[in-house]
C-alpha positions in Angstrom: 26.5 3.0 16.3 26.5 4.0 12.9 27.9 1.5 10.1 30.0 2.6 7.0 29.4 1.1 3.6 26.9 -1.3 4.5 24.4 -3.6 3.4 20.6 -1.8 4.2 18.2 -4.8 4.6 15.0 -4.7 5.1 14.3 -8.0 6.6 10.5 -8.4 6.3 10.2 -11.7 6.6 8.7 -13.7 10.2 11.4 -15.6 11.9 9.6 -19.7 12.1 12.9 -21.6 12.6 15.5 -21.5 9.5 13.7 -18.3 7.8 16.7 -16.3 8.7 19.2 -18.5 8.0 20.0 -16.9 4.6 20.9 -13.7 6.8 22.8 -15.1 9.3 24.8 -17.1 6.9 25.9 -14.2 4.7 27.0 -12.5 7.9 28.9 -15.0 9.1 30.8 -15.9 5.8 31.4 -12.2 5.3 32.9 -10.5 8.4 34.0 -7.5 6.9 30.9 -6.3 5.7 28.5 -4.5 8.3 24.7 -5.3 7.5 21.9 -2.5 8.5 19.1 -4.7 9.0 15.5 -3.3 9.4 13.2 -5.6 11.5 9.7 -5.2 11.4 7.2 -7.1 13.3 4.0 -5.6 12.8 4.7 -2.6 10.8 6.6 -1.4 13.7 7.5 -2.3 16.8 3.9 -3.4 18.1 1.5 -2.2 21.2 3.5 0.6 23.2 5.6 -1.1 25.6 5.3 -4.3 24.7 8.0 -6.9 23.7 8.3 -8.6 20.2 7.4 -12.4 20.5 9.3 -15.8 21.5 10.3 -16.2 17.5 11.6 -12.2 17.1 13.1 -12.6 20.6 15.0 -15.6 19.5 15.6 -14.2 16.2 17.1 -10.9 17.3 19.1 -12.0 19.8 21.0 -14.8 17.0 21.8 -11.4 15.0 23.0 -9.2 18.1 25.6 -11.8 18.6 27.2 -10.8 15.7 30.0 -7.9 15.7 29.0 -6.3 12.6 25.3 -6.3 12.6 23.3 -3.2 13.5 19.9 -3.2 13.7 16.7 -0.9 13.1 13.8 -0.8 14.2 10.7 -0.2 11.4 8.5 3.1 12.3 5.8 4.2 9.6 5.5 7.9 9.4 2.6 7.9 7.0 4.0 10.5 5.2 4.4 12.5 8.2 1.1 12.7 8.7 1.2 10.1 12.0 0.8 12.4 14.8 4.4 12.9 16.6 3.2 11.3 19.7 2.0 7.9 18.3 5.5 8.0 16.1 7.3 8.3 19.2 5.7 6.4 21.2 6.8 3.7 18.4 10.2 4.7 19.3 10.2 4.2 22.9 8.7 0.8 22.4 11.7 -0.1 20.9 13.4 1.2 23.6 11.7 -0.5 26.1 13.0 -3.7 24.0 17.0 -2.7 25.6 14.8 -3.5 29.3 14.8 -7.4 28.4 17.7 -9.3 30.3 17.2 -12.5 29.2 18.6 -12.2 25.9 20.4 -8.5 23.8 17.3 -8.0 21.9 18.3 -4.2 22.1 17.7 -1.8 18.5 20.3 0.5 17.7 18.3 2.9 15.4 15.2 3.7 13.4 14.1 3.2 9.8 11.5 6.1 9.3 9.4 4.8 6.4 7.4 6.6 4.3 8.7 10.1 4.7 8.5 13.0 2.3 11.1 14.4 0.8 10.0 18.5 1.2 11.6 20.6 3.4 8.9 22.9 4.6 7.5 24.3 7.5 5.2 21.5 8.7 7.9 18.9 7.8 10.6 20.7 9.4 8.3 20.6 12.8 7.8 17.5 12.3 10.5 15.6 11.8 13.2 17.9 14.5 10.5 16.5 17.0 10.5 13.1 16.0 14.5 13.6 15.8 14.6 15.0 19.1 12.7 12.9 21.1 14.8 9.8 18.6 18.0 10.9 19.6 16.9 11.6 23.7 16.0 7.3 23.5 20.0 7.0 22.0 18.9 6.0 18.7 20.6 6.6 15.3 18.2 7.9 12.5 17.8 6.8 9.3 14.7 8.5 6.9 12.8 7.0 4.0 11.5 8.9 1.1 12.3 6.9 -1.5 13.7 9.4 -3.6 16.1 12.7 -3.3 14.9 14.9 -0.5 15.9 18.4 0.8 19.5 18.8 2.4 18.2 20.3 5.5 17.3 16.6 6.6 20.2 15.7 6.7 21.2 18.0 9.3 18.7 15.6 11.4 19.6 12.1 10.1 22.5 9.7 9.9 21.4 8.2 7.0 18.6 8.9 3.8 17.6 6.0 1.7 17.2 8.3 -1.4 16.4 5.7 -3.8 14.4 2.7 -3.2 13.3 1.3 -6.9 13.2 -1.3 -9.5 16.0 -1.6 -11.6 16.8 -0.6 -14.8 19.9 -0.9 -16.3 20.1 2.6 -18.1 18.0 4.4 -15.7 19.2 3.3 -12.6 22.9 4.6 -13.6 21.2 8.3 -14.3 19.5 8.2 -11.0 22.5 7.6 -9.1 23.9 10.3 -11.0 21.4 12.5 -9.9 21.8 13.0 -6.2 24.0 15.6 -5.0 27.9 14.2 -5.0 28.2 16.1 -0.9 25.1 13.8 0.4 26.1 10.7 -1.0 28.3 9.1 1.9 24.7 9.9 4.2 22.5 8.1 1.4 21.6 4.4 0.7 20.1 3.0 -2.4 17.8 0.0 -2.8 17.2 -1.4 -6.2 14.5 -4.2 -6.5 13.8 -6.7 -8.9 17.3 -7.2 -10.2 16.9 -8.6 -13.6 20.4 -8.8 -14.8 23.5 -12.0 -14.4 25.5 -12.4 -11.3 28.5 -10.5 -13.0 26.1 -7.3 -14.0 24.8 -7.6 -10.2 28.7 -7.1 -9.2 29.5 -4.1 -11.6 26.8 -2.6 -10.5 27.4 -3.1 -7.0 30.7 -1.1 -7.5 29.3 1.4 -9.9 27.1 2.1 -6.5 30.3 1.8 -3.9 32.4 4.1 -6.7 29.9 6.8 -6.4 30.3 7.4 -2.7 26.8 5.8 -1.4 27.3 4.6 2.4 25.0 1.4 2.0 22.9 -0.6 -0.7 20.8 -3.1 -1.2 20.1 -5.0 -4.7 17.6 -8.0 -5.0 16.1 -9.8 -7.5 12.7 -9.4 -5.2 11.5 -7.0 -2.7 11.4 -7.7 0.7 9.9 -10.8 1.9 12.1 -13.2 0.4 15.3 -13.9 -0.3 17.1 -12.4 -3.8 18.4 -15.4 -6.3 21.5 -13.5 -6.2 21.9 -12.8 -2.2 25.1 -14.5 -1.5 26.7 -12.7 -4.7 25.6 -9.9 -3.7 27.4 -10.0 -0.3 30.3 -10.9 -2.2 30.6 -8.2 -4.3 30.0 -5.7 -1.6 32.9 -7.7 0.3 35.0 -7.7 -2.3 34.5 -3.8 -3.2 34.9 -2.8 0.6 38.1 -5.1 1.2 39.4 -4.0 -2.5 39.3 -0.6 -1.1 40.5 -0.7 2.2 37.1 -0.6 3.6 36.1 2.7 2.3 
C-alpha cells in the first residue's frame, strides 16, 4: 500500500510509554491525512530474524490500528556501499516481523537511507537487486538521497525523498523549483529546522502540496523530537488535502 499526499515521518524516537503520543494524537484528530512513518529501532530493523522489543511491539501495533497509517521500515544503504546481501537480509527481517500473531506489527515498505543519487553502472546493479529481492518480500520502496537523483530510479521506487534539508525561506522555494515538474508526484521533501511563524509554516506547506510533491515533512527539529509546530503542521496538510479534494 502506497499513500498519496502524505505526511513522511521519520519517527526516531524510542517508544517508553507516552513518547508517541504526539503521533498518535495527530492521527487521530486528522483522519484524512495518511502519515508515512519511518520506524527505526536500531538503525534498522535489528539482528536478522529477530523481533523488535516489548516497547516497539506495543508501539507498532497502537499505530497499525489506525486506517491511514503506513509504515516503513529504516534500512541504511551506506551509500550503496552495504553489500546487497546484508541490505536484504535487513529487509527480510522486517518481513519476518508480518510472522508475529500476537499483535499486526507487520511493515508495509522500506526507507532506503543514505542512497546516492547517480545512475551508473554499479548503482544500477545495486539497487534493481535490492528492488528485486524488496518487492519479492511485498514491500513498497521508497529511496533516500537527500537530493535530486537520476530518473531511471524511479523506474524502481514508489517514492524518492529528493530533498531532505534545513530551511530557508528563499532557498528552499528554488529548490523545490528545481526538481523535474514529471517526478514530483513520486518525490517527498523534508525541511528541518523550521524557523518561521505558524502561518509561514502553512503557506509553505501549500507552496509544497501546489507544486505536485506526494508527501512532506516540515519541523522545527530533526528527528528525535517533536516540532513546536507539529499539530499545525498536520493541519495545514489537512486543510490543503481536504481543500483540494484530496489531491
Amino acid at each position: 500500500m502506497v499513500l498519496l499526499t502524505s505526511i513522511l515521518l521519520p519517527l526516531y524516537l524510542y517508544p517508553v510509554p507516552d513518547a508517541w503520543d504526539w503521533v498518535t494524537n495527530a492521527i487521530t484528530a486528522h483522519p484524512s491525512v495518511d502519515f508515512n512513518i519511518i520506524i527505526n529501532p536500531a538503525s534498522g530493523p535489528g539482528p536478522v530474524n529477530t523481533l523488535p522489543d516489548a516497547s516497539y511491539i506495543d508501539a507498532i501495533a497502537a499505530l497499525n490500528a489506525f486506517n491511514n497509517t503506513n509504515l516503513l521500515g529504516y534500512v541504511d544503504t551506506g551509500y550503496m556501499h552495504r553489500d546487497t546481501d546484508s541490505v536484504v537480509a535487513d529487509v527480510a527481517t522486517y518481513k519476518f516481523w508480518s510472522t508475529y500473531t500476537t499483535k499486526d506489527i507487520q511493515i508495509h515498505g522500506i526507507f532506503f537511507d543514505d542512497c546516492v543519487s547517480t545512475w551508473n553502472a554499479t548503482t544500477s546493479a545495486w539497487v534493481s537487486t535490492v528492488a528485486a529481492r524488496t518487492r519479492d518480500d511485498g514491500f513498497t520502496i521508497t529511496l533516500n538521497p537527500g537530493t535530486t537523483a537520476d530518473a531511471p530510479f524511479f523506474d524502481l521506487a514508489d517514492d524518492i525523498l529528493m530533498l531532505e534539508n534545513p530551511y530557508d525561506a528563499v532557498q528552499s522555494l528554488v529548490k523545490l523549483d528545481a526538481i523535474p515538474q514529471p517526478h514530483r508526484a513520486n518525490s517527498s521533501v523534508i525541511f528541518h529546522h523550521f524557523t518561521g511563524s505558524t502561518t509561514d509554516q502553512s503557506n509553505f506547506v501549500r507552496e509544497i502540496l501546489s507544486k505536485g510533491f506526494r508527501s512532506l515533512y516540515v519541523t522545527s527539529v530533526e528527528y528525535a523530537s517533536e516540532s513546536a509546530l507539529w499539530m499545525p503542521f498536520v493541519a495545514a496538510v489537512d486543510d490543503d488535502v481536504v481543500g483540494c479534494g484530496g489531491l
